[in-house]
C-alpha positions in Angstrom: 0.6 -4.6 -10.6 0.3 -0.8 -11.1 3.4 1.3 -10.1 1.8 3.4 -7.2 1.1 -0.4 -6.1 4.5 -1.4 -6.4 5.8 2.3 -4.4 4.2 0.6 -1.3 4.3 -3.3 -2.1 7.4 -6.2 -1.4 9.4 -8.0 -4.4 9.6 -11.9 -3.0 12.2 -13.4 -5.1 12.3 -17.1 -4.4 8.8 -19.5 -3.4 10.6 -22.0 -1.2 9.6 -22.2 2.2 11.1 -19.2 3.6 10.1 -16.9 0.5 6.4 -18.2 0.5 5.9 -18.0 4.0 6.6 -14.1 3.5 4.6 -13.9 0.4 1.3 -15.5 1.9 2.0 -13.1 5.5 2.3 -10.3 4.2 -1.1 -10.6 1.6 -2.7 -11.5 4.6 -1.4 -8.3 6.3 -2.9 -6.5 3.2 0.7 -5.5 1.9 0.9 -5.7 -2.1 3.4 -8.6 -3.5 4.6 -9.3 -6.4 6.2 -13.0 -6.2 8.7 -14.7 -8.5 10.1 -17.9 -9.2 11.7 -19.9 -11.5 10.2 -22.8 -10.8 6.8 -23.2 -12.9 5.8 -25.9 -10.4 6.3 -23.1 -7.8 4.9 -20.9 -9.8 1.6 -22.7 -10.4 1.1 -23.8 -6.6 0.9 -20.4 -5.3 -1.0 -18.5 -8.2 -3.9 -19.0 -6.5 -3.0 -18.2 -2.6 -1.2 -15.3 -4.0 -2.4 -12.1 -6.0 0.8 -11.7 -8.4 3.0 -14.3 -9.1 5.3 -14.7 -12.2 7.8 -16.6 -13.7 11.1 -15.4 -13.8 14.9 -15.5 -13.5 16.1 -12.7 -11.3 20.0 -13.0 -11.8 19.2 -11.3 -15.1 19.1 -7.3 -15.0 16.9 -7.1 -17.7 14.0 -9.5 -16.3 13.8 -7.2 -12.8 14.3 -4.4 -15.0 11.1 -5.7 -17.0 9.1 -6.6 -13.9 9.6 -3.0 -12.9 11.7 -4.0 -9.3 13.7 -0.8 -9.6 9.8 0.4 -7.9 9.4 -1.8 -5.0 10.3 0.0 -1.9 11.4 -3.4 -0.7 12.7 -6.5 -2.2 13.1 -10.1 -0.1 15.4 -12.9 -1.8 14.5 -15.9 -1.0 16.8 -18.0 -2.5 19.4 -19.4 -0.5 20.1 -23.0 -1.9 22.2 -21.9 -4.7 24.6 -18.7 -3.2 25.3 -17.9 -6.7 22.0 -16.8 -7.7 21.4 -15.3 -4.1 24.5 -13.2 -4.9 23.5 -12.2 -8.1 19.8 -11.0 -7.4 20.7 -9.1 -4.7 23.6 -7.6 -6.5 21.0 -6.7 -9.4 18.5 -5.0 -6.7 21.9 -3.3 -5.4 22.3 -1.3 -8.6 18.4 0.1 -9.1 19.2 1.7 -6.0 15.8 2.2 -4.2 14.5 -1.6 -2.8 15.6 -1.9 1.1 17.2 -5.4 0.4 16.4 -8.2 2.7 18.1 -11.6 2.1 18.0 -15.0 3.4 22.0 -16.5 4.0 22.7 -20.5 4.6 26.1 -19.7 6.3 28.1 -16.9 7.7 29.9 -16.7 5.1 27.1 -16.2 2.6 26.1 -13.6 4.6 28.5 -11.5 4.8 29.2 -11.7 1.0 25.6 -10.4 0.9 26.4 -7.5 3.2 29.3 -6.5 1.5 27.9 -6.1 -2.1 24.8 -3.4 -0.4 22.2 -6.0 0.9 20.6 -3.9 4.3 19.2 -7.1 6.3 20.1 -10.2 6.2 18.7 -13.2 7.8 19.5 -16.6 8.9 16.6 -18.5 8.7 17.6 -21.9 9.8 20.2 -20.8 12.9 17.3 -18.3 14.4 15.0 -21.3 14.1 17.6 -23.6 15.7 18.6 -21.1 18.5 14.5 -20.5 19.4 13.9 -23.4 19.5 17.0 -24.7 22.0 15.1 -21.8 24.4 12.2 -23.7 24.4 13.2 -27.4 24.5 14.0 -26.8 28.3 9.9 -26.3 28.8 10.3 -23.3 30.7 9.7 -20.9 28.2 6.8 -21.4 25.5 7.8 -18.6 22.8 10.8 -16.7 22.7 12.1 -14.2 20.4 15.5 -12.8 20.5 17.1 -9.3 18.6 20.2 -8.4 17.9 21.3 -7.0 20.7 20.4 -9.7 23.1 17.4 -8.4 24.3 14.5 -11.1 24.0 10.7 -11.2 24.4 9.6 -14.5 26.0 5.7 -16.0 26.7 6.4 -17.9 29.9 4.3 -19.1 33.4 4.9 -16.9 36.3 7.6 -18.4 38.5 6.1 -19.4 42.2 7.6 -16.4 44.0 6.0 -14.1 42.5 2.8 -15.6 42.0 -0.6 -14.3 44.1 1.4 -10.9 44.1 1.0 -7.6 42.2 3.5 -6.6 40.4 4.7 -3.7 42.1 4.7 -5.8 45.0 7.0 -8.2 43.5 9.3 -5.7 42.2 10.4 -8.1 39.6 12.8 -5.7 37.4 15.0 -4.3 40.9 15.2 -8.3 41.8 15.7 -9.7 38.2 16.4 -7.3 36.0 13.6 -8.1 33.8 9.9 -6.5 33.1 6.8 -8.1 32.7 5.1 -6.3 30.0 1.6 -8.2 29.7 -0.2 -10.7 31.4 -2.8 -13.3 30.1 -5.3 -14.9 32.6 -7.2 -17.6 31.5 -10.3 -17.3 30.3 -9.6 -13.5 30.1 -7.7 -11.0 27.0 -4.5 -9.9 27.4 -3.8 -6.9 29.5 -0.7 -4.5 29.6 1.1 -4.8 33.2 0.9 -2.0 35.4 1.9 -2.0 39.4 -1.2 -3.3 40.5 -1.1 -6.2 38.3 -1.8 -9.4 39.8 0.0 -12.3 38.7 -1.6 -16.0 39.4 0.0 -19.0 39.1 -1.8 -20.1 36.1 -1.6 -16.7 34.1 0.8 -16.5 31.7 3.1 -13.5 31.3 5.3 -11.5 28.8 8.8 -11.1 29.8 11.3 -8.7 28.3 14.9 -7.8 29.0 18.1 -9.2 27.8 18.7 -13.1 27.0 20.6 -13.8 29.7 18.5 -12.3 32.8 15.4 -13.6 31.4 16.8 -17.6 31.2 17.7 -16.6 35.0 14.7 -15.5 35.4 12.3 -18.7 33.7 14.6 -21.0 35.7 13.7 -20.3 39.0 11.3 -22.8 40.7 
């Protein structure tokens, strides 16, 4: 990978599920990555779904130093089974300096060991999954993401008070407290809400506003 490539591309350290799930998205979103493992087995499945892929141990300086990841204007670590190694990659990335670190933690504590040694993001994989998917179990809502400051972004049907109504009509963010920022009829593409908006009972809608309001809200008959 040439280094004007590498200015713009992502360093995913780590081909387990998490690590090649960002890998394959992002070369599908035309980003530049350059993916290493390890693992040879690794290593050998996803040579051909993935443009650069090497082998590698990334707890030693001089193999990110070799790989040229001191030019990646953003590194993910993938690892998160053994902390150790999680530690020391991201610790490595620390020192070049440039990479915007992202890194997967398996426990709180892990994550904050990650955050204390320079990592800028890190991410709990297995707790978001658990905690969106307890929103959805209920059948209420049918996709549901949730940031950091408790403000989600749900896909959910249109509760029956508010249905054959526009939305200024409704006035659903003076009643609720939450917005309805799109609305997909069937049969139709999705459309940005305005006032005039009407919802139907069987369109479905984009909700946004803060966890709380919007459970309120997705629970009402």
């Amino acid at each position: 990978m040439a280094r004007g490539a590498r200015d713009d591309g992502v360093l995913v350290i780590g081909l387990g599920r998490f690590g090649a799930s960002i890998a394959l998205t992002l070369e599908k979103l035309g980003t530049q990555v350059l993916a290493i493992d390890t693992s040879e087995e690794l290593v050998q499945k996803y040579s051909g779904q993935l443009t650069h892929v090497v082998r590698a141990d990334a707890t030693q300086p001089e193999v990110l130093e070799q790989i040229g990841a001191g030019d990646f204007s953003i590194a993910v670590v993938g690892v998160g089974t053994s902390i150790e190694s999680s530690v020391l990659i991201a610790a490595n990335l620390v020192d070049f300096g440039k990479p915007v670190i992202w890194a997967k933690a398996i426990s709180a504590a892990h994550g904050r060991i990650l955050q204390r040694i320079g990592t800028h993001h890190v991410v709990y994989p297995e707790a978001d999954a658990g905690k969106r998917v307890a929103h959805l179990v209920g059948g209420k809502l049918m996709d549901f993401i949730e940031f950091d400051d408790g403000f989600a972004i749900v896909k959910m049907r249109p509760p029956r008070e508010v249905q054959g109504m526009t939305l200024g009509e409704s006035d659903i963010r003076a009643k609720f407290g939450v917005t309805i920022v799109g609305v997909k009829s069937p049969g139709k593409d999705f459309t940005y809400a305005v006032p005039e908006t009407l919802v139907a009972a069987h369109d479905l809608v984009i909700v946004s506003g803060h966890t709380h309001l919007i459970e309120k809200f997705s629970n009402r008959p």
